[in-house]
N, C-alpha and C positions, 0 to 999 in steps of 0.2 A: 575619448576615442572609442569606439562603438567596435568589436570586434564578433567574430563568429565563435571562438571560445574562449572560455577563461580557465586560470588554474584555480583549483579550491583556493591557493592563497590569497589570489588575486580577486576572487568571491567575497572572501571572509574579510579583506581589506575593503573591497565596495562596501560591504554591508557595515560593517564599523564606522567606514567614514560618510555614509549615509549617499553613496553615489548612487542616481537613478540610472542611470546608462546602466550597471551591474545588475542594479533591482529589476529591472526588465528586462534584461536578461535571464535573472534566474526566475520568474515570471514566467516569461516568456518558454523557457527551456523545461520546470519541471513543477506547472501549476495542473499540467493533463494527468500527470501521474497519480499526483496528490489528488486530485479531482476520482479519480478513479477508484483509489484507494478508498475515500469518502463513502463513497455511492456505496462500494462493496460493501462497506460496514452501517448500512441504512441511513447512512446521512443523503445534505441535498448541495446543490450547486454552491447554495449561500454559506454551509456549514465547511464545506471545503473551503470557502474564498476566506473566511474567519480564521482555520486552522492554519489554513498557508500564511495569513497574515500573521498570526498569533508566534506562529512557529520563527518566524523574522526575530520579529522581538526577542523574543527567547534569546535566539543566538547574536544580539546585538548587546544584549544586556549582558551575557556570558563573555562576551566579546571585552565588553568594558568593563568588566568585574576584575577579571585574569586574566594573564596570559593564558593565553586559548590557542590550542592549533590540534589539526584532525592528523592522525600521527599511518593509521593505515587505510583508511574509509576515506573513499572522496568525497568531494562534497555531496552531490546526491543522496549519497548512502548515508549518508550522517544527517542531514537534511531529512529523509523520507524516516528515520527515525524519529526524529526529534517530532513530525509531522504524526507519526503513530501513536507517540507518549500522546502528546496535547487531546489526540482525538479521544484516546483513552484514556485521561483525567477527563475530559468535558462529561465524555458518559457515564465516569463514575462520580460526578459532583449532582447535589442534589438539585442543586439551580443551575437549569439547562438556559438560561438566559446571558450567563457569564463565563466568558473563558477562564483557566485557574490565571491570569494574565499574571501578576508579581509573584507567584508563590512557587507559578511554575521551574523560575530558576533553580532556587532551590532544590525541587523535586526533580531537577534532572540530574544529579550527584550518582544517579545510576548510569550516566554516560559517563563510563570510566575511560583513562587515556588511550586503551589499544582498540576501542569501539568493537571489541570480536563478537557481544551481544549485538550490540547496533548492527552490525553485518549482517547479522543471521537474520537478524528480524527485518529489516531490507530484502533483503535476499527472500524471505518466506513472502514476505508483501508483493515482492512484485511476483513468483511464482503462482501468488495467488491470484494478480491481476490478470497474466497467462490465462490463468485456468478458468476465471469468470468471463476473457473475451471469449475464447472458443465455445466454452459449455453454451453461449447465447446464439453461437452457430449452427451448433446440433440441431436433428430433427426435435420439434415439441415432445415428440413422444420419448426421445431418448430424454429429454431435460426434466420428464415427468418422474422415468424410473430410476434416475441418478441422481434426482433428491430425495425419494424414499428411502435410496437406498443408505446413504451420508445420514439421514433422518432417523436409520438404524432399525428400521425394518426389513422383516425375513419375505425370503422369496414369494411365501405362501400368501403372506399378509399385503402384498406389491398386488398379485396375481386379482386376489379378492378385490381391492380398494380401487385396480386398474380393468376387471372388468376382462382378464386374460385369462385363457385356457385353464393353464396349469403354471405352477412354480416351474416348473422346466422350459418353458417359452419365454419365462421372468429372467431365467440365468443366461438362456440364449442371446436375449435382447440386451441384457445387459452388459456383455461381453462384448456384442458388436458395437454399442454405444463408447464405450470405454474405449476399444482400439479406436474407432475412429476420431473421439477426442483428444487421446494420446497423439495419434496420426498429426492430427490439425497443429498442437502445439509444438511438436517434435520437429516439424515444417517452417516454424516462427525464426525467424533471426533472434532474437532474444535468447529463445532458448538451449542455445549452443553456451549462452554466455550463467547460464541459470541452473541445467539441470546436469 
């Protein structure tokens, strides 16, 4: 039976008992995010579809190892975890051709029972997706001085490199950039649930 939502238990029972109805659901429901997340971190369409695949397994394998159950994180947030580990083994293994696929089980023993890291790091993931959709709504020019600035260059060093006045048009500019990014995220449904 094909439903509009499911409960993480009722997730993590599809995924164990290998029902596609669920799998396409959660597909369906949280392959944009993870896609997202990808991009943000210089990967590509195909290295998202791998991670989200990869990240299945994980939790189907963990599923059938032990008893397994997500005790305060729903599913997503435990999922968009487990989604961040894999990416971050993939880029720190030195053969970018394989996922850590068998070993990864193991290596998630840092997803402890109350997930409150998992949370966070969810939580930061998608704040951070917020922040990469808006910052690509800004004017170019704001997107220029607000990665300089992250980049950890001084006003002065902006002003020269961007071809501005003075450092003091560099802090003016930058101030109205920042409120207005703020402005645009603050505006997000999301972010009532984020910040």
């Amino acid at each position: 039976m094909r439903k509009e939502k499911y409960s993480t238990k009722e997730i993590l029972d599809g995924i164990k008992s290998g029902n596609n109805i669920v799998l396409q659901f959660v597909y369906q429901n949280y392959f944009d995010s993870i896609k997202t997340m990808v991009l943000s971190k210089r990967g590509n369409e195909d290295l998202a579809y791998d991670i989200f695949q990869e990240s299945i397994v994980i939790i189907y394998k963990k599923l059938k190892t032990e008893e397994f159950q997500i005790l305060k994180s729903s599913f997503f947030t435990y999922f968009y975890s487990v989604c961040r580990i894999t990416l971050y083994k993939y880029y720190s293994t030195s053969s970018k051709d394989v996922l850590p696929h068998a070993d990864a089980v193991k290596d998630l023993e840092v997803l402890s029972s109350d997930f409150e890291d998992e949370e966070r790091l969810a939580i930061e993931g998608m704040k951070e997706q917020l922040f990469q959709k808006y910052l690509n709504l800004i004017p170019e020019s704001c997107i220029k001085i607000l990665k300089l600035v992250m980049a950890g260059l001084k006003a002065a060093e902006i002003a020269n490199k961007l071809n501005f006045s003075s450092d003091a048009y560099v802090r003016k500019r930058k101030k109205i950039c920042l409120e207005t990014l703020v402005g645009m995220i603050k505006k997000d449904p999301k972010s009532s649930e984020l910040l």
